[in-house]
Each structure stands twice: as structure tokens, then as C-alpha cells.
N, C-alpha and C positions, 0 to 999 in steps of 0.2 A: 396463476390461472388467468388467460384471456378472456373477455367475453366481449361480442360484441351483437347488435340488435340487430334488426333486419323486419322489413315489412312481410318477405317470404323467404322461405329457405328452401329450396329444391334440394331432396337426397337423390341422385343419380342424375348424371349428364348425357341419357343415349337420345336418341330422338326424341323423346316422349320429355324427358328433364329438361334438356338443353332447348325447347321450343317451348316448352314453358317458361322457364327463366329469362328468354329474349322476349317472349309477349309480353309477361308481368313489366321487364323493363320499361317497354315503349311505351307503355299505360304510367310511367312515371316512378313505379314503384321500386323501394329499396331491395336487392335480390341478393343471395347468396347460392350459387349452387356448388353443392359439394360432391366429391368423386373420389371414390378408392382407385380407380387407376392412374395409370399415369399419364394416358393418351387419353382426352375427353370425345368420345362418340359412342361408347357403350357397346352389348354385344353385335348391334347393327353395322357398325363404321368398323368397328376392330377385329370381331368373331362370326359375322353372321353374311347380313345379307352383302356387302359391298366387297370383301372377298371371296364368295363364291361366286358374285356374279362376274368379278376381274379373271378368275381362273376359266369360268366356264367360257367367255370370251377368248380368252387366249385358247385354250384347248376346241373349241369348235372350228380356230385354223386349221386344225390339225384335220380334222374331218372334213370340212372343205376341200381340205387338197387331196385328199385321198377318192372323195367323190367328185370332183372335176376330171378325170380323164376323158367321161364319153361325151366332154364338150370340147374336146381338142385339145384339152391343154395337162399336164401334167408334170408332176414333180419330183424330186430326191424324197428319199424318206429323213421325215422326221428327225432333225438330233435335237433330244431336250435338255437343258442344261438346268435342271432342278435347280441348284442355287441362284440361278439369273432369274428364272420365272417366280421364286418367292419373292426378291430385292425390288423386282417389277412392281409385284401385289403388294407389300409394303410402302414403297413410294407413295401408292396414291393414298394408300391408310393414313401417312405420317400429311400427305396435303392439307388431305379434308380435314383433320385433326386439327391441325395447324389454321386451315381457315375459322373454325369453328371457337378455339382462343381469341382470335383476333376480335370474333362478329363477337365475343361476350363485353372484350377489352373497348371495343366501340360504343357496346349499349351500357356499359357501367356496370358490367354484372363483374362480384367480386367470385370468384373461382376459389375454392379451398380442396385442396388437394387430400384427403384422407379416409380415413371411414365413422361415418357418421353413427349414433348410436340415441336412442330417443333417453334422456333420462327422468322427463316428464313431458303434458301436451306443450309444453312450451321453448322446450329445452333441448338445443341437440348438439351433445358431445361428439368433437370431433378428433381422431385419432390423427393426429397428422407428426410427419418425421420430425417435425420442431416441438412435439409435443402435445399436451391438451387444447382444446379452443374450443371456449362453450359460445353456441349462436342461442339466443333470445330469440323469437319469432312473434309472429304475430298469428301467420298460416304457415304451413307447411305442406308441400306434396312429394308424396312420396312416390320416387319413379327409378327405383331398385333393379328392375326387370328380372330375367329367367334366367339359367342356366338347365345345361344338357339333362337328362336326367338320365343315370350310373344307376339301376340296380344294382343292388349286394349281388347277386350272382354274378356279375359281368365285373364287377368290380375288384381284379387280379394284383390290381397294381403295377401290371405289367405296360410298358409304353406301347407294347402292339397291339393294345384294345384301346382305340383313339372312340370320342366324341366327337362334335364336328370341330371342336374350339382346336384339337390337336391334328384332324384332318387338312382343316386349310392350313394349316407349316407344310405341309406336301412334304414332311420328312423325308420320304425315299416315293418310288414306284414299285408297290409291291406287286410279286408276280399274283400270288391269288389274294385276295380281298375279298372277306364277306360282308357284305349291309345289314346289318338286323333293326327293318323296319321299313317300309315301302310308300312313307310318306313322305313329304317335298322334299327335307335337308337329306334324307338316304339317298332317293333319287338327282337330286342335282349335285350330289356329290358324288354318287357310283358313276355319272354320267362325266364327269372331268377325270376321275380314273381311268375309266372304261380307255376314254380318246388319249390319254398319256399311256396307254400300253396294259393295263392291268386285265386280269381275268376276273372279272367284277361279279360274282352270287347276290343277290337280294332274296333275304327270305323275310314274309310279310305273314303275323298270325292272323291277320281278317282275309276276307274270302278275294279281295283285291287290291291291289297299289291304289295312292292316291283317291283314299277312299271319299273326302270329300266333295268328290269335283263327279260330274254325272257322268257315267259310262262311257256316253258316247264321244266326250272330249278325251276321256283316258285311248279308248281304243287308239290312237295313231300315235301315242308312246310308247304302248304296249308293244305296236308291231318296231318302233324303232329299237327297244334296249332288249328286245328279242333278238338280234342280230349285231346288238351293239355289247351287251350283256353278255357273260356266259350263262348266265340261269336267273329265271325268275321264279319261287316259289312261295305260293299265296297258300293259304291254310298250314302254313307250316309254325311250329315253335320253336327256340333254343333252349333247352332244359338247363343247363352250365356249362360251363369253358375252365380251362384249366391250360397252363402251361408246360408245351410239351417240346424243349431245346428251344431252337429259335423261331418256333413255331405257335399258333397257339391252336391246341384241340377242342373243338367245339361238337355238344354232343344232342342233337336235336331228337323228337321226338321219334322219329327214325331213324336210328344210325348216329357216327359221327366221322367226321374230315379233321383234315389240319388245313389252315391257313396261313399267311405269312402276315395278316393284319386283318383286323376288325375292327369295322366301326359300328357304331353304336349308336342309333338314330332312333330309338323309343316315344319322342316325349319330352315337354321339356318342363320345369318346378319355378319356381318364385322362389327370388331372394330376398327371403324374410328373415332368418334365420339371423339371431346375433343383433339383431338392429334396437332390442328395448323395447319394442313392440308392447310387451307387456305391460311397462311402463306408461300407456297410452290408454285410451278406453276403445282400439281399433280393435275389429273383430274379424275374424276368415274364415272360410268356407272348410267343409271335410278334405281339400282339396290343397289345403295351406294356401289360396289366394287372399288378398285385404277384399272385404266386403266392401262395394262402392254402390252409392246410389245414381241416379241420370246425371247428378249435377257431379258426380266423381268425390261425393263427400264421404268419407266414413262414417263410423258411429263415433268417433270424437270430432266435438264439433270444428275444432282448430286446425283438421289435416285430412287432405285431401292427397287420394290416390291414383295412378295415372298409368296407362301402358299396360305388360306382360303382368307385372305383382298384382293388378287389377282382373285377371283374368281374360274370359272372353276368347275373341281371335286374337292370336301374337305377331300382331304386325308392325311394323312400325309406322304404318301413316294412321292406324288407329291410335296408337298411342299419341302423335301429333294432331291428332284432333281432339282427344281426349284432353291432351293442355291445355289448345282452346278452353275447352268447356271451362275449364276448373277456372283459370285465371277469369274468364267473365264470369264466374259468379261469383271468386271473390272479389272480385273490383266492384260488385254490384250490377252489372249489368244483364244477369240471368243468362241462363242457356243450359243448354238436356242435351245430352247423348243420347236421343229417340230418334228413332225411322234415322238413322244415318247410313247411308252404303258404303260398305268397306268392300271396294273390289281384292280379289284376291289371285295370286301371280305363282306359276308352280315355273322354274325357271329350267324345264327338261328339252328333251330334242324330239317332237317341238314343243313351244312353250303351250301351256293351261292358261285362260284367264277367266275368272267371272265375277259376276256382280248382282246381287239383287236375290230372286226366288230364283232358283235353282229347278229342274225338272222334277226330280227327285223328291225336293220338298214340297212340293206341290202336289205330286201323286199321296205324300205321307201325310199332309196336313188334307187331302181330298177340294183342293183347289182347283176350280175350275180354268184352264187355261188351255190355250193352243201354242203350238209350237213352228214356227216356220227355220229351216236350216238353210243354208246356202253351202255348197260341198266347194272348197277351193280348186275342185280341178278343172272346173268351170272360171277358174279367174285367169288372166290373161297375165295378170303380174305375179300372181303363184306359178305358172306356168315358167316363165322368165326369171324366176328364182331358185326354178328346181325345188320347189317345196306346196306339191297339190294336195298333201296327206291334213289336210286341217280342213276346218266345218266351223262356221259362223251360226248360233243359232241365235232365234230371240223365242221370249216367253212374254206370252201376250194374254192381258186381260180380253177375254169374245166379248166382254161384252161393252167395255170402254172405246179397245184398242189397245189402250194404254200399255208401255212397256215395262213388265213386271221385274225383268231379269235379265241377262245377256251373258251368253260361254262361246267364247272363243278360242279353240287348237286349231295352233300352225306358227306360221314362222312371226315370230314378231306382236305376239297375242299381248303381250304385258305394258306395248305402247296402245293398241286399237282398244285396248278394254274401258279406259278413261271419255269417249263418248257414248259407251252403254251407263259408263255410273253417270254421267252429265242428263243422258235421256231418264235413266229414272228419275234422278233426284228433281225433274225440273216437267215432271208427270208426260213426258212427251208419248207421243203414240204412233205406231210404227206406220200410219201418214206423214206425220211428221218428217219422218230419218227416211222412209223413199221418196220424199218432195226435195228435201236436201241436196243441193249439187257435188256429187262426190267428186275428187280428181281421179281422171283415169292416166295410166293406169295403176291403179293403188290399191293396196290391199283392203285399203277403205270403204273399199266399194262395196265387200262381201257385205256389210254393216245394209248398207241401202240395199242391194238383191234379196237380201233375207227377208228385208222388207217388201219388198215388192215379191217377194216370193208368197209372203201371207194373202196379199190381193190376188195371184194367179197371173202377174205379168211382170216375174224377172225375163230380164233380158238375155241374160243367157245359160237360161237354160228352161224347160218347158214345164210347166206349175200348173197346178190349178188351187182356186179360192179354197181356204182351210172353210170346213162348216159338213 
């Protein structure tokens, strides 16, 4: 039996572990993180966000070239070579993976390859191919994260009902594919089908897609996967699926179809399951998340939880702030996950961004606010992109100015969203952001017209003062 000590022990290496384990390092501290895979970057680097967004990239060539003809220029169609474009999408997986080794090997973090298992608050047995290996700690954070979540009804066993984890292997190009579910990972994944050739269904049981994000940034998705889509169907259910040849029958609340692949974009669970938890004095929600407090501490005072197993939004830069937190206050240095703005990124065509109070919650919570929009067809570099279908808006305190919120659809939303969360977080007021020199011509600029939209003197286009 091995054992050895440690000032922290990080369980899981995805954004949320592995930035916690490089912070604790730089602050001096003795680190271990450990990981049951085999590539450390978690489902973010290996399942999630960074191959969907390398497909969706590669695959919006594809739609570029088909929509450039009525600028002169035009192309052969399409030949996709499935296995070159996963080799592609892999390379950059196996990079950053590879970077991320390296930046632990720099900081002195010792990496233990296996699966970890709490056998008390102090205690974490780790399953690794050479065998047992008990780590001593002193803290511990726990940053496990999510996986897809499989109802028992969808759950056939059969490999043509994928999640997202077996969606990005882009196995084949099915001719029909249906979505069940209409929030981000459904849609930026029906949306890389869709442009590889597929006949893409999305059925969604709430009364709209992308129910998060305020109406009025969803409408110019809506009009895109409406013609990019074969069907989109809001208030719909999937009652069970069954296996029907090479096919799979799926039998909704009205009627049912065959499909040649389904995926399955519900919701996603905490991987808590199996880790000795119980072992622990950590408590969770009806929900199966780890209960965490601002400081990310559980109810055992030795270990601290961080990321998706934490609940919340399942982001990954919240998770990475959320290490923050934890690491300064075990180091002693205090710090609270309060009032923090996690902007949020839906990656469709075009893209969703927003950040802060939302319109929506502010009608719901009866928050006094005004609204100023800027339409991109009025931008001169949306224009010049071929992409006028997006609307800059802001949310404004009447009676500060102050900027409460900011949503952004159109092309390129998920770079411009980062000086809306900068102007909240840093209480700016939409004097401010129209006093600011924007470059022209840049999409940037919608940020400042929206602003000066609230005064009654954008410049291009004709306003008048909100009141």
C-alpha cells in the first residue's frame, strides 16, 4: 500500500480541477490532482465545449460557401471525409491536453492517473493501473463535473441513440437525425449536422428552444435552423424509442417516425456516484449536486467543491472561478462567489451571448429597467459580413444608468459579450460605453449605438431618449 501527503488533493482535472491545482501550486502549496482519464482536460477539452466548437468551425465552411454565390464567388460542392475531419478535431484535443501536462509538470503538480474514492474527510483512495495509492490531505476539492443525462426510456443500448459524448466522434452522417431537447448542446449540435448534410428534427417539451436566453436574441436562430433544420417542434414530447432494424422508432406524444440516429440532449447529472461520498460528512441537493457555500466549502469542513458537481450554471469559466474562490480561502486569503457575472455563450448560427439581468428576469423579479437595442442591420460591418440578423441590447438601471445586463445575437456574440460582463462587473453606465471610442468598422460598435441609442442620438439610426 502507497501513501503519500499532500497540502491539497484535486479530484477531477477539467477546467474547474486543473485551475485549481495550478493556483494552489503558485501559492506554494503541495498539490496532487487526480483523473480517471486518460487525457487530462475533463468533459470541457475532450467531450464538450472545445469539440463542438472545432466542428462547428470546420462545418460553418461549409455554409459559407454555399451562401457566397450572390457575392460573385462560388464553389464545388462539398466532399466530407468523416474520418480526416474527426483526426483534425482530435489533434487539437490531444494539443491542449498535452499543454496542460506540461503547465502541471512546470508548476510541480503531481498528476495521478486513476479514480479516486473518498475513504474518509482525509483520505483518498486512488484506483490507479499499478494499483492502490492512498493520498493523506489536508483539503480537498472536489471537481468531478457532469455527464449527459440518459433517461431509462432512451436508454436502448443501442449505439444510434448517441449523447453529445458519442455525437462529437461524428461516427457517420446520418441521413435523418433527431434532437430531443432545444437547448445549447442539441442545438450546436443539430447545427454541425444540419451543415454536414443531415436532415436534422429538434423536438423541445418547453413552449421554446433555448429557453434561457430572452426571446428576442433567440428569434434570428429561430429564423436560421428554420431553413437550415428540417423541423423544429416546441411543446412536443418523446414518450419511448425502441429498435426498429437499422433504425431507431421513436414514438412521441403524437404519432411516431423512424430515424437513422438520435441524440439525446436533455440535461446533464453530477458525477458523484461511486466516489465514498458517503464516507464524508458532504451533503446534496434533491438534485444529486454537492451542497456548497460562497466560499465553495461543503458541510465537511476539509473539502471543498468546485464546477458542474457544485451545481449552478455548467460552465466552464465558472468552474474556473469557482477554484479561485476555494484555493483563496484555503490559503486564507477569503473570497465568495457573490455578485460574480458569468456571461453565457449558446454557439448556433448566429451565435447567443449574455451576461448579467436578463429582460425576462427583470419583468419576473418586477425590476425596474429600460431597454435600449441596437438592430445590426444598421452596422456597416454586419453589413460587410453578410450577417444583419443580430440585435445588441443593453439593460439599464432609469434610474442610476448603470448597466444591469447585456444580450448579444449575431455573428461573433461570444467574443463582444466580455465588455458587457467588464461594464457590469466594474458598475459602468451606459455613458460610459457611448463616451468610449469604438473602432469602426466593428461589430463593437453596436455595444456604443445601443448606448447612445438610450440617449436618442445613435448615429445610425434614428432614436429617441427611453422615459
Amino acid at each position: 500500500m502507497d501513501g503519500t501527503k499532500a497540502d491539497i488533493v484535486v479530484l477531477g482535472a477539467g477546467p474547474g480541477g486543473y485551475a485549481a491545482a495550478f493556483y494552489a501550486a503558485d501559492k506554494g502549496r503541495k498539490v496532487v490532482l487526480v483523473e480517471q482519464d486518460a487525457r487530462l482536460g475533463g468533459v470541457c477539452l475532450n467531450r464538450g465545449c472545445i469539440p463542438s466548437k472545432a466542428l462547428l468551425h470546420a462545418t460553418k465552411m461549409i455554409t459559407e460557401a454555399d451562401e457566397s454565390a450572390h457575392r460573385g464567388i462560388t464553389f464545388g460542392e462539398a466532399k466530407i471525409e468523416v474520418e480526416k475531419l474527426r483526426a483534425w478535431k482530435n489533434s487539437i484535443l490531444e494539443k491542449l491536453a498535452g499543454g496542460i501536462v506540461s503547465l502541471a509538470k512546470a508548476r510541480g503538480v503531481e498528476v495521478l492517473y486513476g479514480r479516486g474514492y473518498f475513504e474518509n474527510s482525509k483520505t483518498l483512495r486512488v484506483e490507479t493501473k499499478d494499483g492502490q495509492k492512498f493520498l493523506e490531505f489536508q483539503k480537498a476539492i472536489v471537481a468531478v463535473g457532469s455527464k449527459s443525462a440518459l433517461p431509462k426510456a432512451f436508454d436502448l443500448g443501442n449505439p444510434r441513440v448517441m449523447t453529445s459524448k458519442e455525437a462529437l466522434e461524428v461516427p457517420d452522417i446520418p441521413r435523418e437525425l433527431l434532437v430531443i431537447g432545444g437547448g445549447y448542446i442539441g442545438m450546436e449540435l443539430g447545427t454541425v449536422y444540419a451543415a454536414l448534410g443531415s436532415r436534422v428534427t429538434v423536438v423541445e417539451a418547453l413552449p421554446t428552444i433555448l429557453a434561457g436566453a430572452d426571446a428576442d436574441l433567440v428569434r434570428p436562430v429561430i429564423r436560421y435552423v428554420e431553413k437550415a433544420f428540417k423541423e423544429i417542434r416546441v411543446g412536443t414530447k418523446v414518450a419511448k424509442m425502441a429498435t426498429a432494424g437499422k433504425q431507431i422508432k421513436v414514438v412521441f406524444d403524437k404519432g411516431e417516425e423512424l430515424y437513422d440516429r438520435v441524440l439525446v440532449s436533455v440535461g446533464r447529472v453530477p458525477n458523484c456516484g461511486d466516489l465514498g461520498l458517503e464516507n464524508t460528512k458532504i451533503q446534496r441537493d434533491d438534485k444529486d449536486f454537492i451542497k456548497v457555500n460562497a466560499q465553495q466549502q461543503t458541510a465537511d469542513p476539509d473539502i471543498y467543491a468546485i464546477g458542474d458537481v457544485a451545481g449552478g450554471m455548467l460552465l466552464a469559466h465558472k468552474a474556473s472561478r469557482e477554484a479561485r474562490v476555494a484555493v483563496e480561502v484555503i490559503t486564507g486569503e477569503g473570497g465568495a462567489f457573490q455578485d460574480v457575472v458569468i456571461p453565457a455563450v449558446v454557439f448556433t448560427e448566429p451565435e447567443i451571448a449574455w451576461a448579467g439581468l436578463t429582460e425576462a428576469e427583470a419583468k419576473e423579479k418586477s425590476i425596474s429597467v429600460q431597454i435600449a437595442k441596437f438592430p445590426w442591420s444598421a452596422s456597416g460591418r454586419a453589413l460587410t459580413l453578410d450577417h444583419t440578423d443580430g440585435v445588441t441590447k443593453l439593460i439599464i438601471d432609469p434610474e442610476t444608468e448603470r448597466i444591469l445586463g447585456v444580450g448579444i445575437c449575431g455573428h461573433g456574440a461570444g467574443e463582444l459579450i466580455a465588455e458587457g460582463v467588464l461594464a457590469i462587473e466594474m458598475g459602468a453606465t451606459a455613458f460610459d460605453i457611448a463616451s468610449a471610442v469604438h473602432p469602426h468598422p466593428t461589430l463593437s460598435e453596436t455595444m456604443m449605438e445601443a448606448a447612445e441609442v438610450f440617449y436618442g442620438h445613435a448615429t445610425h439610426m434614428v432614436s429617441r431618449k427611453h422615459g
